[in-house]
Each structure stands twice: as C-alpha cells, then as structure tokens.
MARKE-434865 format. One record per residue (C-alpha): residue in three letters; x, y, z. Coordinates in nm, 4 decimals. Layout:
BEGIN
+------+----------+----------+----------+
! resn !        x !        y !        z !
+------+----------+----------+----------+
!  ala !        X !        Y !        Z !
...
+------+----------+----------+----------+
***
This chain:
BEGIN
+------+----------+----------+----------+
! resn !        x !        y !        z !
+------+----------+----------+----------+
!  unk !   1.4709 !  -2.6879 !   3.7787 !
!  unk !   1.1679 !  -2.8028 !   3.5349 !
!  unk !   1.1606 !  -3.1462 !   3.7370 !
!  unk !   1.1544 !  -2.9943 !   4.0431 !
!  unk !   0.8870 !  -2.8039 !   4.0033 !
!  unk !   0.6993 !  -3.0762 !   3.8222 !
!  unk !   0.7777 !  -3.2830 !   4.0720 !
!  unk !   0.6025 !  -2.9908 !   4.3556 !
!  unk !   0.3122 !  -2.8993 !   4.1656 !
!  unk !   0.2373 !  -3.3053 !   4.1102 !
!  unk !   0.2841 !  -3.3882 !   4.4981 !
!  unk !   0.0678 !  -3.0325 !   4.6037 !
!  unk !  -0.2104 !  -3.0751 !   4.3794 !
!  unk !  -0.2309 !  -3.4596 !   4.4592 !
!  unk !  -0.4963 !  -3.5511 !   4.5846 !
!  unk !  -0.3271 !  -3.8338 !   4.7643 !
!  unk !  -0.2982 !  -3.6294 !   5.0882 !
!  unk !  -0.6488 !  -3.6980 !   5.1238 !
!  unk !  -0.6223 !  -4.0787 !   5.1211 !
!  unk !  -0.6278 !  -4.2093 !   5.4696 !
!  unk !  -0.3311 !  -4.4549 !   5.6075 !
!  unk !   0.0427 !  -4.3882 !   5.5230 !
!  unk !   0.1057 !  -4.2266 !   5.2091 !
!  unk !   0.4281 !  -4.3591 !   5.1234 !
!  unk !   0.3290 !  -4.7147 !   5.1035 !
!  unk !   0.2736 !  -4.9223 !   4.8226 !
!  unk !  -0.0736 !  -5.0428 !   4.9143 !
!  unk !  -0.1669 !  -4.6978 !   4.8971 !
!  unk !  -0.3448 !  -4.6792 !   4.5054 !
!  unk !  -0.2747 !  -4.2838 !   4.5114 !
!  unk !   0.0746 !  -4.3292 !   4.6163 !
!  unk !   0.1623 !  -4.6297 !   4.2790 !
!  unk !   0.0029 !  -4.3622 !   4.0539 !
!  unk !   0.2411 !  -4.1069 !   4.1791 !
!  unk !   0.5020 !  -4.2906 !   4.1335 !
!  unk !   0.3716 !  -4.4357 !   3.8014 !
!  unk !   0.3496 !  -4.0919 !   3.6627 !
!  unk !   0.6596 !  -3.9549 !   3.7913 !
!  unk !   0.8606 !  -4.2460 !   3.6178 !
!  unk !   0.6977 !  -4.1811 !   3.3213 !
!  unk !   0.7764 !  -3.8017 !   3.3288 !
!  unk !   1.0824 !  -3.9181 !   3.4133 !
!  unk !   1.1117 !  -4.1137 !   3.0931 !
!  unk !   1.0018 !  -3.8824 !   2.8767 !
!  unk !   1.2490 !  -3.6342 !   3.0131 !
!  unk !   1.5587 !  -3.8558 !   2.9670 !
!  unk !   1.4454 !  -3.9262 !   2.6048 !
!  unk !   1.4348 !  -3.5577 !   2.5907 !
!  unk !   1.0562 !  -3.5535 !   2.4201 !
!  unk !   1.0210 !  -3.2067 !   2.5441 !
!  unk !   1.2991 !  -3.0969 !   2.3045 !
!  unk !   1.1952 !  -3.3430 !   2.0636 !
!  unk !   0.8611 !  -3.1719 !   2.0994 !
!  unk !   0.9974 !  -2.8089 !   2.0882 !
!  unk !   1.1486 !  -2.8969 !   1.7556 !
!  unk !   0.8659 !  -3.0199 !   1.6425 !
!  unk !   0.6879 !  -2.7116 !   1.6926 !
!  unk !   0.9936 !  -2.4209 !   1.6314 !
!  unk !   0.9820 !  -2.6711 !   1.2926 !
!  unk !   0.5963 !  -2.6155 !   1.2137 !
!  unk !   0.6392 !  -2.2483 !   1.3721 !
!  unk !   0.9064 !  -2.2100 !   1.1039 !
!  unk !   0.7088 !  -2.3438 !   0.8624 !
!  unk !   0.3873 !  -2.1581 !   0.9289 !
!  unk !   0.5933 !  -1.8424 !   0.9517 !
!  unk !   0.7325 !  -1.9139 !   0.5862 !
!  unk !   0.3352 !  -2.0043 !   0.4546 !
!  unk !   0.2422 !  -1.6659 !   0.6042 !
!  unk !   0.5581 !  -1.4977 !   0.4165 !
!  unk !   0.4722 !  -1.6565 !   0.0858 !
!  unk !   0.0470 !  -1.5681 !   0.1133 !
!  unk !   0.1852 !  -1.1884 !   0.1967 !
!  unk !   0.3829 !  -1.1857 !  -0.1233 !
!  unk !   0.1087 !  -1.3979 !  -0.3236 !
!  unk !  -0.1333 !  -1.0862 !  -0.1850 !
!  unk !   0.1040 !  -0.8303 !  -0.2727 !
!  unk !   0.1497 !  -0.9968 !  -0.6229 !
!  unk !  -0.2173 !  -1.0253 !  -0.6403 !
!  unk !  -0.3428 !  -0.6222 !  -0.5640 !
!  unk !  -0.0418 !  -0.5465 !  -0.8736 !
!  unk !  -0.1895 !  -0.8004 !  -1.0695 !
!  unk !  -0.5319 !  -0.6649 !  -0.9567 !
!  unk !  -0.4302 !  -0.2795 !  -1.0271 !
!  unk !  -0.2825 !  -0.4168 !  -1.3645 !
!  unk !  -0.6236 !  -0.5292 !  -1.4889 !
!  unk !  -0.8034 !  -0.2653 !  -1.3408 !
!  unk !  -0.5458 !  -0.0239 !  -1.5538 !
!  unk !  -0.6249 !  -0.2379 !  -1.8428 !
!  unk !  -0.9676 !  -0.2288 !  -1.7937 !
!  unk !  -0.9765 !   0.2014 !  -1.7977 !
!  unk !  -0.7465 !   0.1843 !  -2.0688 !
!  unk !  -0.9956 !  -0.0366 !  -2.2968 !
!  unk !  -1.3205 !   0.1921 !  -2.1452 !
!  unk !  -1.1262 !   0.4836 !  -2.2419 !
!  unk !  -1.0236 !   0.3444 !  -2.6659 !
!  unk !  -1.3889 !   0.2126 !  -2.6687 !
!  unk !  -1.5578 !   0.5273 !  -2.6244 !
!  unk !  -1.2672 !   0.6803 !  -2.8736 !
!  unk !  -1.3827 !   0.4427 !  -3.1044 !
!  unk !  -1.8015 !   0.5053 !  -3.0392 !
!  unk !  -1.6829 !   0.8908 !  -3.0884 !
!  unk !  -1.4859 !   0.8536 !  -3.3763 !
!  unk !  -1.7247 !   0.6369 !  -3.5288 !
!  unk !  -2.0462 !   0.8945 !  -3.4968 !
!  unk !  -1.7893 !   1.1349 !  -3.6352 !
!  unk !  -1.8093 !   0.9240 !  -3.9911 !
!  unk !  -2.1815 !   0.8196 !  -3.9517 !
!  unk !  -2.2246 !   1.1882 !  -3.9125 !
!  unk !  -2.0035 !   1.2597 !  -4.2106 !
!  unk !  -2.0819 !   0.9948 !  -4.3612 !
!  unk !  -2.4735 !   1.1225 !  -4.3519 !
!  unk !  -2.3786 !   1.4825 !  -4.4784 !
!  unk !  -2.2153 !   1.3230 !  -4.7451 !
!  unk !  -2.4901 !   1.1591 !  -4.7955 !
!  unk !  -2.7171 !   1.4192 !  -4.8137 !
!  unk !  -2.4924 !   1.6077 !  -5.0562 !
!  unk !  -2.4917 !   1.3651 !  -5.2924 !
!  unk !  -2.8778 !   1.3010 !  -5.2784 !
!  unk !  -2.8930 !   1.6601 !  -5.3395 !
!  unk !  -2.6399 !   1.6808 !  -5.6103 !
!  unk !  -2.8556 !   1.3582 !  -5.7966 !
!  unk !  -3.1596 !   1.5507 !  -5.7595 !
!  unk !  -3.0533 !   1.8568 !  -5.9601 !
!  unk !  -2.8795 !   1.6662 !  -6.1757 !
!  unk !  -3.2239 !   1.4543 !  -6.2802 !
!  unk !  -3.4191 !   1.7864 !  -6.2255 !
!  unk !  -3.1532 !   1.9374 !  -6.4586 !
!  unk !  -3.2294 !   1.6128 !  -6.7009 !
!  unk !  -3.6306 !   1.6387 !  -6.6907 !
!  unk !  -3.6157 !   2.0562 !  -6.7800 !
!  unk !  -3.3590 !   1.9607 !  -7.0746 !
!  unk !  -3.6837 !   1.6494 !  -7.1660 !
!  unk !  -3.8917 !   1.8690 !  -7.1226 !
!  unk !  -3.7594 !   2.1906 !  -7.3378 !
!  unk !  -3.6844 !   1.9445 !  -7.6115 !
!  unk !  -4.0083 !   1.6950 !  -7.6101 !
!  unk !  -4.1129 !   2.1249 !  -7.6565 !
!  unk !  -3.8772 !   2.2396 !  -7.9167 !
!  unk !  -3.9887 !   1.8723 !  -8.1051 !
!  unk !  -4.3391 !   1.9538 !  -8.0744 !
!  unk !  -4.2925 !   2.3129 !  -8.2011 !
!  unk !  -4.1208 !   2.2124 !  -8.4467 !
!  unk !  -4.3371 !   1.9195 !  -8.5893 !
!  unk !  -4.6559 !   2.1681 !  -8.5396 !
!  unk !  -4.4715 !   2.4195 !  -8.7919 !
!  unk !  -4.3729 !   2.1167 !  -9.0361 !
!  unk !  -4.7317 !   2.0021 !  -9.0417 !
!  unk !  -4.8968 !   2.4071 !  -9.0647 !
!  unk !  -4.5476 !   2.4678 !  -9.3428 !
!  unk !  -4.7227 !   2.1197 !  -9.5468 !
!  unk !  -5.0904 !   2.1956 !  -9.4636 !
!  unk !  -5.0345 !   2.5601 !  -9.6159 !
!  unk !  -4.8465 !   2.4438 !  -9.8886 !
!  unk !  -5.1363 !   2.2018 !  -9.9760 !
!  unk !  -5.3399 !   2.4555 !  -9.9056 !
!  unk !  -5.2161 !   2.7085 ! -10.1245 !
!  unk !  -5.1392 !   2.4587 ! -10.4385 !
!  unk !  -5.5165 !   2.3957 ! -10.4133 !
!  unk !  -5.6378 !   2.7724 ! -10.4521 !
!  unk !  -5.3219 !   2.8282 ! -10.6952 !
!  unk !  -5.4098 !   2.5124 ! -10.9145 !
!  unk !  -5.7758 !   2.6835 ! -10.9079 !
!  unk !  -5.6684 !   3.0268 ! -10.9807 !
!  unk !  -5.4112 !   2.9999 ! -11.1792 !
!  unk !  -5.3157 !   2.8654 ! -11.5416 !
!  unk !  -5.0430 !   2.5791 ! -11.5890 !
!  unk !  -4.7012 !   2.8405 ! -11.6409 !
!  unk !  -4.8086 !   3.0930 ! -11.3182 !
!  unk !  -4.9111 !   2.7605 ! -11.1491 !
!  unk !  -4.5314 !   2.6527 ! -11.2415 !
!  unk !  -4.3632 !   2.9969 ! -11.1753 !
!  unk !  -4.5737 !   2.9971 ! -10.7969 !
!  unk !  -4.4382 !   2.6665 ! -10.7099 !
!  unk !  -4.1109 !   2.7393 ! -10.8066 !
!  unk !  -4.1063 !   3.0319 ! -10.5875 !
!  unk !  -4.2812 !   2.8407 ! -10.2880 !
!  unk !  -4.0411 !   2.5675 ! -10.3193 !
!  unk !  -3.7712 !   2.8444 ! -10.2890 !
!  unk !  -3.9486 !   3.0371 !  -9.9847 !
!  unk !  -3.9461 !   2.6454 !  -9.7849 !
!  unk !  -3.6052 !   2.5686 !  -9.8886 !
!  unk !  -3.4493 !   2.8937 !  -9.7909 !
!  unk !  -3.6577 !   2.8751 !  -9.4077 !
!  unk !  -3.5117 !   2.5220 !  -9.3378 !
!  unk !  -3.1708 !   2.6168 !  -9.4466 !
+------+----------+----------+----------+
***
C-alpha cells in the first residue's frame, strides 16, 4: 500500500506531464528519471532500508529515552544531594553560632572572674601597704621612745653626776637602771 501511494504521489506531482511529446517514451528525459527513481525506491524497498531505517531510529529512540531516564534520576539524586548539603550547611550555621554564644558566655565569665580577682589583689596589697604602713609607724614610735628613754637617761646622769655625791649617784642609777629594765620587760 506504501508503494502505491509512492508510486501516485511521484507520477501526480511530476512534473513530466508538462513535457511535450509522448510521455512514456524513453527519449523523454522526465520519463528515464521516473523510472530511474522508481527503481531505486524500488531497491531500497526490497532491501527493506525503511525497516533498516526504523530500527535505526526505535534503536536511538530507545536509547535517547534511556539517556533521558538516567539525567531524571542523576537530577533527582542531585536536589537529595543538594538538600543534603543545604541540611549540612544549617546544621554547621546553627553549632557555629552555639559555639560564638557559648564562647562570649566564658569571655564574659571569664572577665568577671577577672575582675574579681583584680579586686581581690587589690585589697590584698591595700591590706599589705596599711600593715607597712602601721609597722614602718609602730618602728618609728618605738625608735623615737628608745632615743627620748637614752637622751633622758643621759640627760638625767648629767644633772645627777652634778647634784649628787658618788653613793646617791650609785643608788640613782641603780634605781634608773631598774625603772628601764622593768618598761622593756
């Protein structure tokens, strides 16, 4: 049925009906190509190209059809892939700004600490300098009252060796002697 209508559509649309002088004659250029084409139609139909050709393309159809099967699961595998590193990706945002938090938590801590101890130190050496201070005192005191205690004892063995004879100069030493020793006990 293919040949047939082949074979109409060629000998309509030719455009050997135009020629002048008998068609079907072999001096007739339109008429060899006719036939010229037709046995070569003819040819390729009894070497069955068409289905040759047909299987050629159901082949690459089939193939094509598989590359399109195979770039829809590569896609597919792809956007999970995709969502899998974009899940990643919020997971890590997410522990990073635990970590930034938790770490101005210590610095924070860390800085009242910190402060604490710098406070602490500070009494502590203020602590230190009052204690210097009240005994660099107390040692001053007391050497002023050691030098007064020997000045007045010089003192007073002067005006006693001038007032007084050798045994009440002896008797008034004795008893200064025992007036020191018994104040620095």
């Amino acid at each position: 049925m293919k040949l047939k209508l082949a074979l109409g559509l060629s000998v309509c649309a030719s455009p050997a009906l135009a020629a002048s002088g008998p068609f079907f004659s072999l001096y007739n250029t339109n008429f060899v190509v006719l036939l010229g084409f037709l046995v070569f139609v003819g040819i390729l139909l009894w070497k069955k190209v068409p289905a040759v050709l047909g299987g050629v393309l159901d082949k690459r159809a089939a193939q094509i059809k598989s590359d399109l099967d195979e770039a829809r699961a590569l896609r597919d595998e792809a956007k999970a892939l995709l969502a899998s590193y974009e899940q990643k990706q919020k997971d890590v945002a997410e522990q990073s700004a635990r970590i930034i938090a938790n770490a101005k938590d210590e610095a924070h801590a860390a800085a009242a600490t910190a402060k604490d101890d710098l406070a602490q130190s500070i009494a502590r050496r203020m602590a230190a300098a009052s204690d210097q201070i009240t005994s660099a005192e107390a040692a001053a005191i007391a050497a002023v009252r050691n030098q007064a205690i020997s000045v007045a004892v010089a003192a007073a063995g002067e005006v006693l060796a001038k007032q007084s004879s050798p045994a009440s100069a002896s008797a008034s030493i004795d008893a200064a002697i025992a007036v020191v020793e018994a104040k620095f006990h």
